[in-house]
C-alpha positions as CSV (number, residue, x, y, z in Angstrom):
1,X,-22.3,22.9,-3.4
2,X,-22.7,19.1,-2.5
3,X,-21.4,16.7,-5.5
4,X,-22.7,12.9,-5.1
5,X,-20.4,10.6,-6.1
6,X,-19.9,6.9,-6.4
7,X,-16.4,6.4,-5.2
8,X,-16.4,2.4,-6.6
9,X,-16.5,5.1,-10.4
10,X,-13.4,6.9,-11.4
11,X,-13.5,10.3,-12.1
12,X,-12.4,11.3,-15.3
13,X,-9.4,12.8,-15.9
14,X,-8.7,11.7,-12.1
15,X,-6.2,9.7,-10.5
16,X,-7.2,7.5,-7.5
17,X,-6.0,7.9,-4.1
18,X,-6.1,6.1,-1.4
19,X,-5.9,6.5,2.5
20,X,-5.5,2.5,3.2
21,X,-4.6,-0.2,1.1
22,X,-3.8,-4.3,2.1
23,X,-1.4,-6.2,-0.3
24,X,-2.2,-9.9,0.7
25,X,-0.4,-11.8,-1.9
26,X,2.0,-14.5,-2.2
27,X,4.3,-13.9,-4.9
28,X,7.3,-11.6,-5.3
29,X,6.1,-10.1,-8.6
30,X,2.5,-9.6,-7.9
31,X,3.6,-8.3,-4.2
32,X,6.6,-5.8,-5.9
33,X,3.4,-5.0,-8.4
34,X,1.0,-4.0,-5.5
35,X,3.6,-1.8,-4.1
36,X,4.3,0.0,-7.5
37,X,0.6,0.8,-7.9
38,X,-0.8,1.5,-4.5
39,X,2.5,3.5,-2.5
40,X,2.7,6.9,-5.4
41,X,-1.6,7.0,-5.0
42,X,-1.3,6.6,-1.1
43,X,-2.4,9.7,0.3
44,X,0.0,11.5,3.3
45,X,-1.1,9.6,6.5
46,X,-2.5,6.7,4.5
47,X,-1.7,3.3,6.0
48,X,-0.3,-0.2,3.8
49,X,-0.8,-3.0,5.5
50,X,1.2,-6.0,4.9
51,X,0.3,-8.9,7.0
52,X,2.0,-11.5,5.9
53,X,5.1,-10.1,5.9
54,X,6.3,-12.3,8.4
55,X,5.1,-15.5,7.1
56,X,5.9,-15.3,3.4
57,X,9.5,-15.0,2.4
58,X,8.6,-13.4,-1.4
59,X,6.5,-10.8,0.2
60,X,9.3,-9.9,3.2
61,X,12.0,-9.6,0.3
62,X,9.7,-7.6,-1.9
63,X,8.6,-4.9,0.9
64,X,12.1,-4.9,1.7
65,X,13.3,-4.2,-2.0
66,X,10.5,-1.8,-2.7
67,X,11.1,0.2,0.7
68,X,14.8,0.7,0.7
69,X,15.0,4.3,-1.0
70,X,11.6,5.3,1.1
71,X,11.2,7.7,3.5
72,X,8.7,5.4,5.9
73,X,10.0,2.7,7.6
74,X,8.0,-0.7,8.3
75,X,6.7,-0.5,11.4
76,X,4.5,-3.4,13.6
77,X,2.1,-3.2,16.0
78,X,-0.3,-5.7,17.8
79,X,-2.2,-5.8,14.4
80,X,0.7,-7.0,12.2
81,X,3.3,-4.9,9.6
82,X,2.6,-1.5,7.8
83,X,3.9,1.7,6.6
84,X,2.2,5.1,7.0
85,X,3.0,7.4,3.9
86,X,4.8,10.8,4.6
């Protein structure tokens, strides 16, 4: 059975997951806000991305904050900083 879907329309009754996800934000609240709603719908092996983790000191303290009873660990690569979910 083949079920054609629009994944840009919720399913009913289901909650979104997500394999990648980029918070590119500027603020402390609205980056601590991204990583309320995006990290518990991350699916395992799903990436976040943070890339401006290094340049914005709100975002740095907020990944920090929001990571410190996680399991993952910020990692970096040639790309910039991220977490992959466990």
């Amino acid at each position: 059975m083949y079920i054609k879907h629009d994944s840009t329309i919720p399913i009913p009754g289901e909650e979104p997951a997500f394999s990648f996800a980029e918070i590119v934000v500027d603020k402390f609240r609205t980056a601590m806000a991204a990583w309320e709603y995006f990290y518990p719908k991350m699916l395992k092996g799903g990436s976040i991305t943070v890339p401006e983790y290094d340049s914005c000191v709100d975002i740095k303290r907020a990944t920090n904050e929001f990571l410190n009873d996680k399991p993952e660990k910020l990692e970096t690569n040639e790309n910039g900083w991220f977490i992959v979910k466990q």
